[in-house]
C-alpha positions as CSV (number, residue, x, y, z in Angstrom):
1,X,-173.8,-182.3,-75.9
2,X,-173.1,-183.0,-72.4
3,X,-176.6,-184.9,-72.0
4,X,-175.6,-187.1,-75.6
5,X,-172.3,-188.4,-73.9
6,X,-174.2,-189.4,-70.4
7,X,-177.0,-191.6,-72.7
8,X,-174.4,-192.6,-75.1
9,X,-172.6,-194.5,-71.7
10,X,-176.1,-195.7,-70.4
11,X,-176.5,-197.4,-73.8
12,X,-173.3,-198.6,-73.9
13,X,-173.8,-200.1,-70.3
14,X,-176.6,-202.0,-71.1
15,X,-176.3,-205.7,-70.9
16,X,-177.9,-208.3,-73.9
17,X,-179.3,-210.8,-72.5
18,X,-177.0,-214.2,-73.1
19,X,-177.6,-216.2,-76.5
20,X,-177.6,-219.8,-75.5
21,X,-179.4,-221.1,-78.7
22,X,-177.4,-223.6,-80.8
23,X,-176.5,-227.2,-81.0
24,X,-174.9,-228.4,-77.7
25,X,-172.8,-231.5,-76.8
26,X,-171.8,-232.2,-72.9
27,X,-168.2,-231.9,-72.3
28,X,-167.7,-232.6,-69.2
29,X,-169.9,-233.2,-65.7
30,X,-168.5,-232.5,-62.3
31,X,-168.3,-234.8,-60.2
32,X,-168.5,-238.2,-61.9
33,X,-172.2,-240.1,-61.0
34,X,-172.8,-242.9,-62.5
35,X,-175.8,-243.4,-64.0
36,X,-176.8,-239.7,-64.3
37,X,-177.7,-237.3,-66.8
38,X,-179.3,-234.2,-66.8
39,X,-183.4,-234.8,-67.6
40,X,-183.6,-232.3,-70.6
41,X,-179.9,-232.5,-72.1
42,X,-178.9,-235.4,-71.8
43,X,-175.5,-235.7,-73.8
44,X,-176.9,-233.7,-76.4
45,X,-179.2,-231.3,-76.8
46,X,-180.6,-228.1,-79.3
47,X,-181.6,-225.0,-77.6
48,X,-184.2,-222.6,-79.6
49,X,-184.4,-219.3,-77.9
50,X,-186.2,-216.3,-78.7
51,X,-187.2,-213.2,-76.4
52,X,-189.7,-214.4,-74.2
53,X,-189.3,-218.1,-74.7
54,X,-186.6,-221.0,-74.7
55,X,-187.1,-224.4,-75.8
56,X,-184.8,-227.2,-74.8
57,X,-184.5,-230.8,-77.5
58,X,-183.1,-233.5,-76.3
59,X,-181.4,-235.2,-79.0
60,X,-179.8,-238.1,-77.2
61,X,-182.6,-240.7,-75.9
62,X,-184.9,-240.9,-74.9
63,X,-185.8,-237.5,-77.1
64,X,-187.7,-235.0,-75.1
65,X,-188.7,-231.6,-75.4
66,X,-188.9,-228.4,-72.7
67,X,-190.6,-225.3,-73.2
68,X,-190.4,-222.2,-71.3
69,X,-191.6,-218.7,-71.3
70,X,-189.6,-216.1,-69.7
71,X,-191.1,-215.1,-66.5
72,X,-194.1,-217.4,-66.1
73,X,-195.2,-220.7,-65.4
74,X,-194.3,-223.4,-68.0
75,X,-195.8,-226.9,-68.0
76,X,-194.3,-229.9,-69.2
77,X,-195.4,-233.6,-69.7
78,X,-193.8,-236.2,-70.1
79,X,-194.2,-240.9,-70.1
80,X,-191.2,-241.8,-67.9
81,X,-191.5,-245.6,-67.0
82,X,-194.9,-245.7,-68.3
83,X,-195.6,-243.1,-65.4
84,X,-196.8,-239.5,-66.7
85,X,-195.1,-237.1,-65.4
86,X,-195.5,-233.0,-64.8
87,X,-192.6,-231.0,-64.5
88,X,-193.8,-227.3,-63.5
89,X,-191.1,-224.7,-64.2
90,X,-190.0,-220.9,-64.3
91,X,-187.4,-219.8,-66.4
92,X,-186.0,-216.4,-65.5
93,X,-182.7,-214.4,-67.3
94,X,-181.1,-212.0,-64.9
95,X,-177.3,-210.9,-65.5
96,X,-176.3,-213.0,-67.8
97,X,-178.0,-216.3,-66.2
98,X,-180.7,-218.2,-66.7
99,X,-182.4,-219.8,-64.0
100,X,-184.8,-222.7,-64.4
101,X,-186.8,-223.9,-61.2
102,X,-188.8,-227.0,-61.7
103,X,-191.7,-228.7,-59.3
104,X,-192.1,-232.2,-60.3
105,X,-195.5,-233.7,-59.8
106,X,-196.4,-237.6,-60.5
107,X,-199.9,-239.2,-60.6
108,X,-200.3,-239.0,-56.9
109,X,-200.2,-235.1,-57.2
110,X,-197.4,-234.3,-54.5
111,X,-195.9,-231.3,-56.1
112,X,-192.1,-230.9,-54.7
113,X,-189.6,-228.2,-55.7
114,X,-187.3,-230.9,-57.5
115,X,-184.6,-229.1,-59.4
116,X,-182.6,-225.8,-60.1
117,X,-180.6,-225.0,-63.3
118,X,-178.0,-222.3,-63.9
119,X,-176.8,-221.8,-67.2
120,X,-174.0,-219.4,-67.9
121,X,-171.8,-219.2,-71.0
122,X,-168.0,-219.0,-70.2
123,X,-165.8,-216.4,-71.9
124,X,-165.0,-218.9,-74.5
125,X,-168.8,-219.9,-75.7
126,X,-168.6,-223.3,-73.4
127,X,-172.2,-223.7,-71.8
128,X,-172.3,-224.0,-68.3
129,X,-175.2,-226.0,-66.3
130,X,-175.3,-226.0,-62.6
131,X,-177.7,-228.9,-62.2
132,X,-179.5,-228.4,-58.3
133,X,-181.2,-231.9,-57.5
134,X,-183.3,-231.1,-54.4
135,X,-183.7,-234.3,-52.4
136,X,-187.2,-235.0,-51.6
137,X,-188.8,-232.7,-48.9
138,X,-185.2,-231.9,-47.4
139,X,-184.7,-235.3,-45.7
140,X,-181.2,-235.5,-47.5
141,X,-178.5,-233.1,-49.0
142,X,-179.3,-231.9,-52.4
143,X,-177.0,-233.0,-55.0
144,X,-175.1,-230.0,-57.4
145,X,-173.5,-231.3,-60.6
146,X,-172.1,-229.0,-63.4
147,X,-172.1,-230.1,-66.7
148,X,-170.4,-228.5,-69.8
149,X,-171.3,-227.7,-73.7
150,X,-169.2,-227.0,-76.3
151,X,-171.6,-225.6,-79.4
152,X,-171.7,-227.6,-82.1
153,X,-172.2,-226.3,-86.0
């Protein structure tokens, strides 16, 4: 009996990971730039998640699409300015967070740790993005913007 009651609190301590699938539009970004928007989200953006993978489509243009497995490498292409990019990333979902790390790496192959995304959902469903811009090779601040998402139906 006594071992039933200790499992039945281990189960019940056990953590789901976070849902962040659904139809997201951005709220509100912290502070103000002009001019920016998150690569992937944009102002609006569906999120497809699954176990061991997440995919991120941008609905607002230009459309785009990301797609990450849990715990490895993901690669992603993309034409920006008639340049092709490569945006190399690991997603990882710890304690209800998922963090994204992205290198970017244009034609002339100089891979650089470029970004860092935190997503967390607030107590009331709203989608929070800590967007990490890392500014070159460290020769000037990094740049932190949150963004929220409400979930759309």
């Amino acid at each position: 009996m006594c071992t039933l009651s200790a499992l039945a609190g281990v189960r019940q301590g056990i953590q789901a990971p976070p849902v962040f699938a659904g139809h997201w539009v951005l709220t509100s970004i912290t502070p103000q730039r002009p001019g920016y928007e998150q690569f992937w989200f944009g102002t609006e953006a569906r999120v497809t998640q699954t176990e061991t993978t997440l995919v991120i489509t941008r609905v607002s243009p230009p459309q785009r699409e990301a797609r990450f497995t849990f715990n490895a490498e993901s690669r992603n292409e993309y034409g920006v300015d008639g340049q092709k990019i490569v945006r190399e990333s690991r997603a990882t979902l710890s304690r209800g967070t998922l963090l994204i790390s992205t290198d970017t790496v244009p034609p002339d192959g100089q891979r650089w740790l470029s970004n860092i995304l935190r997503w967390s959902l607030d107590a009331d469903g709203t989608l929070v993005v800590g967007d990490t811009e890392i500014c070159g090779k460290g020769e000037c601040p990094s740049v932190v913007t949150t963004l929220r998402f409400k979930r759309q139906e």
